[in-house]
N, C-alpha and C positions, 0 to 999 in steps of 0.2 A: 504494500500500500504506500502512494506515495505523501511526499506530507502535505501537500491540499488533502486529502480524502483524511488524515490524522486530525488536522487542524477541522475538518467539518464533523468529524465525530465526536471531538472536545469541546464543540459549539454546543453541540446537542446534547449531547451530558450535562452541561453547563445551562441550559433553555432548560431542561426536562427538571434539573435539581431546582431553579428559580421557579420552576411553576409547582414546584411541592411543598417549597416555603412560602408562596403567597398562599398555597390554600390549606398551608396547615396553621399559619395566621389567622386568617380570613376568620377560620373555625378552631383558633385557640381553646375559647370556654367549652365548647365540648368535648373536644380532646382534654381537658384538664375534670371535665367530670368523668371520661372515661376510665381515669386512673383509679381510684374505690374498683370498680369493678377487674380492673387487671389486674389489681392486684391482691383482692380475693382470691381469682382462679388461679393464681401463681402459687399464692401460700398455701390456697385449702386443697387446689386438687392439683397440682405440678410438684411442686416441693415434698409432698406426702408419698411419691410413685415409689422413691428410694426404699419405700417399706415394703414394695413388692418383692424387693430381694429376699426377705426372709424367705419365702416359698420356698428359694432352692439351696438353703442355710442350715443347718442344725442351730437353732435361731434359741438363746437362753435366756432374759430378761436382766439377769443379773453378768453374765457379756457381754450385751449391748452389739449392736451390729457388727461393729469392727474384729471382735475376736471369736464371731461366728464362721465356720468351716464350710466354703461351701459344699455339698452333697450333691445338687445337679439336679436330678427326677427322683430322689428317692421320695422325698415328703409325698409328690405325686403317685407313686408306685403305693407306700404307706397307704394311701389315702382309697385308692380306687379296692382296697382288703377290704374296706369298711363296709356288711351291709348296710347300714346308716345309710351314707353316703348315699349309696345306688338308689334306696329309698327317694330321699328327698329329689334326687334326682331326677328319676322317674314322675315322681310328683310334678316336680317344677315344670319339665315338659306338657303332663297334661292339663294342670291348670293352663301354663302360654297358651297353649290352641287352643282349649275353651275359652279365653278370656279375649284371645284374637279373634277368631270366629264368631263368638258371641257379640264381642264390645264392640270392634270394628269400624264396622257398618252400623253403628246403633246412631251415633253422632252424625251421618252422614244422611239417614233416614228422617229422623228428626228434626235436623237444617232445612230439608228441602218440605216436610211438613210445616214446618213454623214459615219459612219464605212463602207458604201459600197461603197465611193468613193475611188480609187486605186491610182489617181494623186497625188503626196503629195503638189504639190503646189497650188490644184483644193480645196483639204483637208484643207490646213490651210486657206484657203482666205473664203471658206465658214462657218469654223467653226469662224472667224474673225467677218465676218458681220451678225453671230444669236447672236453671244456676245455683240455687240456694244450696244443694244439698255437697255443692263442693266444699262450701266451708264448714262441714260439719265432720269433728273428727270421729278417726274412727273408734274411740271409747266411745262415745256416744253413740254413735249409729251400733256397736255390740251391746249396746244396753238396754236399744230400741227392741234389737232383735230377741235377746233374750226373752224381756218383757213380752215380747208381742208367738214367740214359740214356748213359751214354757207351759207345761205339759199339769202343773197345778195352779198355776194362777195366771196365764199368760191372757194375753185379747185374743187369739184363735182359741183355745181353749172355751173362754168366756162363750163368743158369738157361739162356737160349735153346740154348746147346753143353753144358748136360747133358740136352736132351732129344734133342739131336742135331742142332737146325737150322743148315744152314750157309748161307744165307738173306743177302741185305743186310739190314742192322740200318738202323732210321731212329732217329739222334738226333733227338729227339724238342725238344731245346730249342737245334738251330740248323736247325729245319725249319721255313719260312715256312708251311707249311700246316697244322704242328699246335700251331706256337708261340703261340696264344692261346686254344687249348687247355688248353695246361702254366698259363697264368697263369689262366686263369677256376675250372681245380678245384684248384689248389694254394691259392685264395682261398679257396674257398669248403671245402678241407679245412681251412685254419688259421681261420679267422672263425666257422664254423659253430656250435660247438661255444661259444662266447659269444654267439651270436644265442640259443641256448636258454634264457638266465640269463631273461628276461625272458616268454617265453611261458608257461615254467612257474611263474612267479610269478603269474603271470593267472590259468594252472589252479587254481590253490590257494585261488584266491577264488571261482571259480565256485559259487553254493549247491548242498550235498550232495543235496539232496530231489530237485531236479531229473535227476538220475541213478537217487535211488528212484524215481521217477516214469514213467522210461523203463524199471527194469525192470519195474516194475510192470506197465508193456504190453508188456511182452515184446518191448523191442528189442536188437535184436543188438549187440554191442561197436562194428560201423560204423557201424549209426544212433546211437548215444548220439555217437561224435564226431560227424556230420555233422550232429545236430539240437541237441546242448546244448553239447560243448566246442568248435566252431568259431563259432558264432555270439555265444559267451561272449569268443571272445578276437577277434572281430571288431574292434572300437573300437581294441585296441593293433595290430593289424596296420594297422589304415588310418594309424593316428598315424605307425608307422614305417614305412611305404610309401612318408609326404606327406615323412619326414625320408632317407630313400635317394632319392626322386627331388630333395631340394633339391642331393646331393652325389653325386650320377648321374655328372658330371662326373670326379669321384675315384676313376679308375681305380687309384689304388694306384701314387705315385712311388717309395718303396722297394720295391716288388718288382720296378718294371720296372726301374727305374734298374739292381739288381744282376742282376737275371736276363738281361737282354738281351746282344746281342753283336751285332757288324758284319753278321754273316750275315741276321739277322730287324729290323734296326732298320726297313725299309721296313713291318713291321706292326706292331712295338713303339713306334713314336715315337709319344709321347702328349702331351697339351700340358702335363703337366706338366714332361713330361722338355724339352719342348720351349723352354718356360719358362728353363728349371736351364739348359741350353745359351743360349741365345739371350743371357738376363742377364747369367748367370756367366761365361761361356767368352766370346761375342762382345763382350762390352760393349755389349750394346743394352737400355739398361735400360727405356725408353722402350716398345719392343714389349714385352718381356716383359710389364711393366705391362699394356697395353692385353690382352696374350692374357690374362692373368691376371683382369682386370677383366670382359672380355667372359664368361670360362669364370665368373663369380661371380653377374652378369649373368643369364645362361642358366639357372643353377641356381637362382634364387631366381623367374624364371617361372615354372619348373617346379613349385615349392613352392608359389608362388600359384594355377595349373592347379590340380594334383592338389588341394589342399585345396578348391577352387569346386565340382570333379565330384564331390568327395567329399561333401559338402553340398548337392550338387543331388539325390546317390544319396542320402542317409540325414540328413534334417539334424540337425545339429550332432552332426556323426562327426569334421569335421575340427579342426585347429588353431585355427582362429580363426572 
């Protein structure tokens, strides 16, 4: 290269650097609010990774990281003996796919019901009372339940002997056959109603014409969603599809943790919970690690999968 072609490269490095300082000027105070936030993720989730090494450590509390030996895969080798393990394991899987299958599509059903309300005042009150139950934790909504299944004094109880049934009652949340039931729609009742905040933001951008345009041909209220508002909000359902299968895994430790009990823990134990025992209760900090690690693992295949099929289906639908 000769040195015109150097000298014009230097320009442009020099132009590209002067337009990065005006506009990181420009927007000084939000760059200066952005810092709290960086520097959260730096301390709470970046700086904390170093603890992953335990996993492949002979890791002691009272050694402290540095005169920990590493061991490689044994902790994992360790870990995969435990039936424990394979349990919650197992478990965690099929909560994910009931909770995916199930939950999903609940928020997306929902959105395009409430967008077909035309009352604006009908609008906000309903879109009010599917929000409300997000902010309610989940001690309370386990307390609700209890109250409302308990088998001597609950409100199904109750109703069931004022219509007369004198029937065995099934509590319903120490019953290994309906207890992952209680937690897949008690989810999917509290969460649902904040899965909507984001759909109906979608709808709200979709251009107006294109719904003149359907009725213009005289399509029905179902084909206007099934040909202009689902395919408008196609691109956000893929994004959060690629973001629910990265955390597929997160079956929800504070609901199981409080809802559970002795009776269903052989369907309840999840690896998170399995984690919280293993760590906290046994002192084995080292597996917990490793289950913790493998379950982070797993869910970022997953996020890498779905985004490829996702882009093999539509490209560039996905993340990346």
């Amino acid at each position: 290269m000769n040195k015109e072609g150097e000298r014009g490269l230097v320009l442009q490095r020099k132009q590209r650097m002067n337009i990065l300082k005006t506009a990181i000027w420009r927007d000084k105070l939000l760059y200066v609010m952005l810092i709290p936030g960086v520097l959260w993720f730096i301390l709470f989730k970046y700086v904390p990774m170093y603890g992953v090494t335990i996993a492949f450590r002979n890791y002691n509390i009272f050694q402290g990281f540095s005169n920990a030996p590493w061991v490689g895969f044994a902790n994992f080798e360790k870990m995969f003996q435990y039936p424990a393990f394979w349990e919650a394991f197992s478990n965690t899987i099929i909560l994910s796919i009931m909770k995916l299958f199930c939950g999903f599509p609940i928020p997306i059903l929902l959105s395009l019901m409430i967008n077909e309300i035309r009352n604006v005042f009908t609008k906000k009150f309903v879109q009010t009372v599917v929000l409300l139950p997000n902010f309610i934790s989940w001690v309370v909504v386990s307390a609700i339940l209890y109250a409302l299944f308990s088998v001597n004094s609950g409100a199904v109880k109750s109703l069931a002997d004022l219509f007369g049934y004198q029937g065995k009652m099934t509590n319903f949340m120490q019953n290994k056959g309906t207890f992952r039931w209680v937690l897949v729609i008690s989810d999917i009742w509290k969460s649902a109603g904040y899965g909507t905040i984001v759909y109906l933001g979608v709808m709200t951008s979709i251009d107006p014409t294109l719904y003149e345009a359907a009725e213009i041909d005289s399509a029905t209220w179902l084909q206007k969603i099934w040909h202009v508002t689902l395919p408008g909000m196609r691109p956000s359902i893929v994004i959060l599809l690629i973001f629910r299968l990265g955390a597929m895994l997160n079956v929800g430790f504070e609901q199981i943790f409080v809802m559970s009990n002795p009776l269903v823990s052989e369907v309840a134990e999840v690896l998170d919970t399995y984690v919280y025992k293993v760590g906290m209760t046994n002192r084995q900090y080292t597996i917990a690690m490793a289950a913790s690690l493998l379950k982070a693992a797993i869910g970022m295949v997953l996020v890498f999968t779905a985004n490829y099929v996702s882009n093999k289906i539509e490209p560039d639908s996905g993340i990346m």
